[in-house]
Every structure is written in structure tokens, then in C-alpha cells.
Residue, then its C-alpha position, 0 to 999 in steps of 0.5 A: x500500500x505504501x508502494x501503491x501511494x509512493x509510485x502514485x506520488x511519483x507519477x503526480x509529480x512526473x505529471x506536475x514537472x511535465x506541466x511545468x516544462x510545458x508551461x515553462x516553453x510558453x513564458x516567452x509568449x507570456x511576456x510579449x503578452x504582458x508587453x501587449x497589455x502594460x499600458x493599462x498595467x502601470x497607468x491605469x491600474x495606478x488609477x485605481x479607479x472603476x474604468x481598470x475594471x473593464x479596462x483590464x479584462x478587455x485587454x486580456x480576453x481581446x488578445x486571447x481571443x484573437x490568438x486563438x482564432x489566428x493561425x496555428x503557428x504563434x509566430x504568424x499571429x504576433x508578426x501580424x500584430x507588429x504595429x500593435x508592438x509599436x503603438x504600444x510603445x508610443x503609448x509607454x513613451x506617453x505614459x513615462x514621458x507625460x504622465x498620460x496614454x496615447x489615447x485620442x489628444x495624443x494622437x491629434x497632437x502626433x498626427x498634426x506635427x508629422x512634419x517635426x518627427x525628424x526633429x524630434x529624434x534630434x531633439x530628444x535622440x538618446x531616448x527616442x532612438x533607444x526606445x525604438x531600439x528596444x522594442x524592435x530588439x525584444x520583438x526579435x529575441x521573442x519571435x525567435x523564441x517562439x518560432x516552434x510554439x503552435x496553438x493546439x487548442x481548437x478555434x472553436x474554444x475562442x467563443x470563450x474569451x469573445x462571450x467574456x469580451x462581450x460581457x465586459x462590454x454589456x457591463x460597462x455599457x450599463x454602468x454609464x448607460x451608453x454603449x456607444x460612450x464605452x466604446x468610443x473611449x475604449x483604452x485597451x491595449x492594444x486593441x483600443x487604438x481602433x476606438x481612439x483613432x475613431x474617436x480622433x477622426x469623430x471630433x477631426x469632423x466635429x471640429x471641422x463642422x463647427x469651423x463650417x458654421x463659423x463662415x458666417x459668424x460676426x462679433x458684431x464688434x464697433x469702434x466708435x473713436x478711431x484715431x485718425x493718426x495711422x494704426x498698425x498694432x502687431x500680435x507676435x505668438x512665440x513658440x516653446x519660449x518659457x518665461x523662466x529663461x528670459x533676461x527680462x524675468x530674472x534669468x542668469x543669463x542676458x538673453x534678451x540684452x537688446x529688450x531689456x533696452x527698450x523703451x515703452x517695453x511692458x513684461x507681464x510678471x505672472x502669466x501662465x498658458x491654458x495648456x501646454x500643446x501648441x494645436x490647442x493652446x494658440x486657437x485659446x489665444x486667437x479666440x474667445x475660446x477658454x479651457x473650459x470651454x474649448x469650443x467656442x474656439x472653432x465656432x467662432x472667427x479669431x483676432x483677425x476677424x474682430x480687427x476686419x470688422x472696425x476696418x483694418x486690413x489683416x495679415x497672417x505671416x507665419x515661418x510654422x508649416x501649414x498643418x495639412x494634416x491636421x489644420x488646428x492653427x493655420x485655418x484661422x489665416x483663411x480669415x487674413x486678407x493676406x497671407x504668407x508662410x515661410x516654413x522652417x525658415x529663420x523668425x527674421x524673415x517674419x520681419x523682411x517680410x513685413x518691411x516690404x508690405x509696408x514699403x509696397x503698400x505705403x500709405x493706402x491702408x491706414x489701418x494694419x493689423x499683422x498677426x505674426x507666427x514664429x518657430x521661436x524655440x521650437x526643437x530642432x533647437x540649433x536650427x533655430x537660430x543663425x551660427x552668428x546667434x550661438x553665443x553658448x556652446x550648443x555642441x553643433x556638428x561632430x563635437x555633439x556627438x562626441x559628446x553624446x556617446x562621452x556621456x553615454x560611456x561615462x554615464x554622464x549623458x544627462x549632466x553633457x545632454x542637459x548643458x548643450x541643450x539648455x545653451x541651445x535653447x538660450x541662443x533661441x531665446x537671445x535670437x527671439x530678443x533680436x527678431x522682436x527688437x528689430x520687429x519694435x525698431x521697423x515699427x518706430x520708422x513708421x508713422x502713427x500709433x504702434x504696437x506689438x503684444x508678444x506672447x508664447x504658446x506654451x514652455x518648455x521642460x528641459x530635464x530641469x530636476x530628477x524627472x529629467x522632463x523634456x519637451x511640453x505637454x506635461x502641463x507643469x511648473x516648467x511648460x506652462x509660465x511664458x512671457x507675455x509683453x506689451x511694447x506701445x510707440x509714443x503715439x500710443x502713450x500720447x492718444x492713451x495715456x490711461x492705458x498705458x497706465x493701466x497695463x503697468x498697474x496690472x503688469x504683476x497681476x496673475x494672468x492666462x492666456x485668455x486675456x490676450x483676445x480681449x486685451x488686444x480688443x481693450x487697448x485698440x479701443x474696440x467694442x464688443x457686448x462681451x461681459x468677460x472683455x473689462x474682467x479679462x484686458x490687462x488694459x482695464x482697471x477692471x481687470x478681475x482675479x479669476x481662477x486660472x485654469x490649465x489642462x492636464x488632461x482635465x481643466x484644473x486650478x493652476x495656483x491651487x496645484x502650486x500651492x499645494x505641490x510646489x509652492x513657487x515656480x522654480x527659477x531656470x538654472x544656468x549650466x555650470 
């Protein structure tokens, strides 16, 4: 009896280490699995939050189910899903880089710069091409190992997994009451792309039929005492240009020696951007449009068209490309009478460009209203500015790369990395000061009254502490502070004297981006039946404190999140 109990004993653990070396043959597979479904792991499972519930589970049955269904041999099946290995490690890029998923914003936000992926390999090189390096290296060494391994289970048994996929679905569904809202924000992984694109495309059309019935929209704006004196004032949106590496706001640096000259020069103390993203952040300071209220934004006209409509003649200069693929920015140029672009050329062309409009047209328009666009301190960031521009050593040529693999063998990569990209952005920063005082410097030369508001889309983050951040989008203490300056003529102060005044009272008051619109409105002494334009304008002694609220990913309370995160923001740190 002890015998019969031994050998059966022994034929059980026979049967259990067959098992597991039969288990142990599919790890491999196990781990590319687990690959598939790690975006939803370490984001939203951090969440810890009622969507994990039926995210996860999707995940899991969605994958099982199609490799059953799929062809016998596993390695077929996961050469298919290749673009899933690839999309999925955009979406851990996001989640460890921004702190979010690569869920329809992002996808906007990829989709409309196509043009800047080259730069943004160069910008960030180190990370980007290892991470890519990695995941086409890991799907190798996987394919290779599973390249004997066949699924022997029947098709038939994949009924399993969809009725379980179909479940969650019907869960969820009645949970929120919406099939259509559980499937549209759908963010399995991998499978949830689908939904994400679609969602995309769906709020694309949406957008496209809120612009449609903006044609015929009309601020009904009056300007009951125009100057008679000539008029040219100016906008100038910068681009990634952080206020924390100003000269004129404290830096270490003078990289903006020519400004910090000027006379008749206004620097805002205290203004932050409603969302670090350029595709959103500039229709917010074009437009009426607020973070909270992002489409009004698309179903209303811009800046432009408010200065059309009291009789100025309108201009849309811009060195960004035209957006083909996603035309957030540039369809608002439509609204210009004319209109140029100088794409991924130096700002001063913005500048040449203008001189001779005013020199061709002379004096037969009295009224101008240029709306000019800048590349500024977009990465590439040595492709920003002329050779004569790099005061600080930004590491060009082939001393950047041997510093770069330098860094790499003495671990250093960050510490050389981190100066040559800080000097980079200081010379864009210092060319930005010389484009802007020669824009200030034409302006004088013509007669009348001048002015120039310049203010960025949003920051920059540039591996400023231990996160080692780098780029915008991750709405924080580094990419949401900008400048924002007011430059007026004589001509100016002389006619409104009260204004100038004004704006100096508020020049440290706490400020977004909303108050551009209204501002530029205010100061030309245009009028609108608009309740927020004497609450909003930095030009009036009305000017009100209301809660500056920033996106990530959802509206919140900028100053409230200081408070209780950071306390203050940071200076910018000059590379020792």
C-alpha cells in the first residue's frame, strides 16, 4: 500500500514537472503578452479607479481571443500584430514621458506635427532612438523564441474569451448607460487604438463642422473713436519660449540684452498658458475660446476677424508649416486678407517680410493689423537660430556627438545632454530678443500709433530636476509660465495715456492666456457686448482675479496645484 501511494506520488509529480516544462516553453509568449497589455498595467491600474475594471479584462480576453482564432503557428499571429508592438510603445513613451496614454489628444497632437518627427529624434535622440531600439530588439529575441510554439487548442474554444469580451462590454455599457460612450473611449491595449483613432477622426469632423458654421459668424464688434493718426498694432505668438529663461524675468543669463533696452517695453510678471500643446493652446489665444470651454474656439472667427470688422486690413505671416494634416492653427489665416508662410525658415524673415508690405503698400491702408507666427524655440533647437546667434556652446556638428556617446560611456549623458541643450535653447531665446527688437525698431520708422503684444504658446521642460522632463505637454511648473509683453510707440502713450497706465498697474497681476483676445480688443479701443472683455484686458482697471485654469488632461486650478505641490515656480538654472 505504501508502494501503491509512493509510485502514485511519483507519477503526480512526473505529471506536475511535465506541466511545468510545458508551461515553462510558453513564458516567452507570456511576456510579449504582458508587453501587449502594460499600458493599462502601470497607468491605469495606478488609477485605481472603476474604468481598470473593464479596462483590464478587455485587454486580456481581446488578445486571447484573437490568438486563438489566428493561425496555428504563434509566430504568424504576433508578426501580424507588429504595429500593435509599436503603438504600444508610443503609448509607454506617453505614459513615462507625460504622465498620460496615447489615447485620442495624443494622437491629434502626433498626427498634426508629422512634419517635426525628424526633429524630434534630434531633439530628444538618446531616448527616442533607444526606445525604438528596444522594442524592435525584444520583438526579435521573442519571435525567435517562439518560432516552434503552435496553438493546439481548437478555434472553436475562442467563443470563450469573445462571450467574456462581450460581457465586459454589456457591463460597462450599463454602468454609464451608453454603449456607444464605452466604446468610443475604449483604452485597451492594444486593441483600443481602433476606438481612439475613431474617436480622433469623430471630433477631426466635429471640429471641422463647427469651423463650417463659423463662415458666417460676426462679433458684431464697433469702434466708435478711431484715431485718425495711422494704426498698425502687431500680435507676435512665440513658440516653446518659457518665461523662466528670459533676461527680462530674472534669468542668469542676458538673453534678451537688446529688450531689456527698450523703451515703452511692458513684461507681464505672472502669466501662465491654458495648456501646454501648441494645436490647442494658440486657437485659446486667437479666440474667445477658454479651457473650459474649448469650443467656442472653432465656432467662432479669431483676432483677425474682430480687427476686419472696425476696418483694418489683416495679415497672417507665419515661418510654422501649414498643418495639412491636421489644420488646428493655420485655418484661422483663411480669415487674413493676406497671407504668407515661410516654413522652417529663420523668425527674421517674419520681419523682411513685413518691411516690404509696408514699403509696397505705403500709405493706402491706414489701418494694419499683422498677426505674426514664429518657430521661436521650437526643437530642432540649433536650427533655430543663425551660427552668428550661438553665443553658448550648443555642441553643433561632430563635437555633439562626441559628446553624446562621452556621456553615454561615462554615464554622464544627462549632466553633457542637459548643458548643450539648455545653451541651445538660450541662443533661441537671445535670437527671439533680436527678431522682436528689430520687429519694435521697423515699427518706430513708421508713422502713427504702434504696437506689438508678444506672447508664447506654451514652455518648455528641459530635464530641469530628477524627472529629467523634456519637451511640453506635461502641463507643469516648467511648460506652462511664458512671457507675455506689451511694447506701445509714443503715439500710443500720447492718444492713451490711461492705458498705458493701466497695463503697468496690472503688469504683476496673475494672468492666462485668455486675456490676450480681449486685451488686444481693450487697448485698440474696440467694442464688443462681451461681459468677460473689462474682467479679462490687462488694459482695464477692471481687470478681475479669476481662477486660472490649465489642462492636464482635465481643466484644473493652476495656483491651487502650486500651492499645494510646489509652492513657487522654480527659477531656470544656468549650466555650470
Amino acid at each position: 500500500m505504501v508502494g501503491d501511494v509512493y509510485h502514485s506520488n511519483r507519477k503526480e509529480g512526473f505529471r506536475l514537472a511535465a506541466v511545468g516544462r510545458s508551461l515553462w516553453r510558453w513564458r516567452w509568449l507570456l511576456l510579449m503578452n504582458l508587453y501587449l497589455i502594460s499600458p493599462v498595467l502601470l497607468y491605469e491600474g495606478r488609477l485605481v479607479d472603476k474604468s481598470f475594471l473593464f479596462t483590464l479584462p478587455a485587454s486580456i480576453f481581446g488578445l486571447l481571443a484573437l490568438q486563438l482564432i489566428g493561425p496555428r503557428r504563434v509566430w504568424v499571429t504576433h508578426a501580424c500584430l507588429f504595429p500593435f508592438y509599436i503603438t504600444v510603445g508610443m503609448d509607454l513613451f506617453t505614459i513615462f514621458n507625460y504622465q498620460t496614454r496615447f489615447t485620442s489628444n495624443m494622437i491629434v497632437l502626433v498626427v498634426g506635427n508629422l512634419e517635426n518627427a525628424v526633429e524630434f529624434l534630434e531633439g530628444d535622440f538618446v531616448r527616442t532612438s533607444g526606445s525604438i531600439l528596444a522594442v524592435v530588439a525584444g520583438f526579435a529575441v521573442c519571435m525567435y523564441k517562439i518560432r516552434d510554439l503552435r496553438v493546439t487548442v481548437p478555434r472553436a474554444y475562442a467563443i470563450l474569451p469573445l462571450l467574456a469580451l462581450i460581457a465586459c462590454y454589456v457591463a460597462a455599457s450599463r454602468h454609464l448607460q451608453s454603449w456607444q460612450l464605452v466604446t468610443l473611449n475604449d483604452r485597451s491595449s492594444p486593441l483600443g487604438i481602433f476606438s481612439q483613432g475613431y474617436l480622433t477622426y469623430a471630433l477631426r469632423q466635429e471640429e471641422m463642422q463647427l469651423r463650417e458654421a463659423a463662415r458666417s459668424f460676426k462679433f458684431q464688434a464697433q469702434r466708435p473713436a478711431s484715431p485718425p493718426e495711422s494704426e498698425i498694432h502687431v500680435l507676435v505668438v512665440g513658440e516653446s519660449a518659457r518665461r523662466h529663461n528670459f533676461g527680462l524675468y530674472g534669468y542668469g543669463r542676458d538673453t534678451t540684452p537688446r529688450l531689456s533696452k527698450t523703451a515703452n517695453l511692458v513684461a507681464f510678471q505672472d502669466v501662465v498658458t491654458q495648456t501646454a500643446q501648441t494645436q490647442k493652446s494658440v486657437p485659446l489665444i486667437l479666440t474667445r475660446g477658454n479651457i473650459e470651454d474649448r469650443e467656442r474656439a472653432a465656432r467662432e472667427k479669431s483676432v483677425l476677424s474682430l480687427f476686419q470688422e472696425v476696418g483694418f486690413r489683416t495679415y497672417w505671416l507665419s515661418s510654422q508649416q501649414r498643418e495639412v494634416a491636421m489644420a488646428a492653427i493655420s485655418h484661422y489665416s483663411e480669415e487674413a486678407d493676406v497671407v504668407r508662410f515661410f516654413e522652417r525658415q529663420h523668425d527674421i524673415i517674419l520681419i523682411d517680410s513685413m518691411r516690404e508690405i509696408l514699403a509696397r503698400e505705403g500709405d493706402r491702408h491706414k489701418k494694419r493689423f499683422f498677426l505674426l507666427h514664429m518657430l521661436g524655440s521650437h526643437f530642432n533647437l540649433t536650427s533655430r537660430y543663425p551660427p552668428s546667434f550661438a553665443r553658448y556652446d550648443d555642441g553643433r556638428g561632430q563635437m555633439k556627438v562626441l559628446t553624446a556617446w562621452a556621456g553615454l560611456l561615462t554615464g554622464n549623458s544627462a549632466t553633457f545632454g542637459r548643458t548643450h541643450l539648455i545653451n541651445a535653447y538660450d541662443n533661441t531665446i537671445l535670437y527671439t530678443d533680436h527678431v522682436l527688437s528689430e520687429l519694435i525698431a521697423l515699427l518706430d520708422q513708421q508713422p502713427g500709433i504702434k504696437t506689438l503684444m508678444y506672447v508664447s504658446d506654451h514652455g518648455d521642460n528641459l530635464r530641469d530636476d530628477d524627472r529629467n522632463l523634456f519637451g511640453h505637454a506635461h502641463e507643469n511648473e516648467y511648460d506652462l509660465p511664458i512671457p507675455l509683453l506689451f511694447w506701445y510707440s509714443d503715439q500710443y502713450a500720447q492718444r492713451f495715456p490711461h492705458k498705458v497706465a493701466t497695463a503697468r498697474t496690472n503688469q504683476a497681476h496673475r494672468l492666462t492666456t485668455r486675456t490676450v483676445f480681449y486685451s488686444l480688443a481693450d487697448m485698440a479701443e474696440i467694442r464688443l457686448n462681451d461681459p468677460d472683455l473689462p474682467r479679462l484686458s490687462v488694459f482695464s482697471p477692471r481687470l478681475d482675479h479669476p481662477k486660472r485654469m490649465v489642462r492636464h488632461p482635465a481643466p484644473f486650478d493652476f495656483d491651487e496645484w502650486l500651492a499645494r505641490t510646489i509652492k513657487t515656480i522654480p527659477a531656470g538654472r544656468v549650466p555650470q
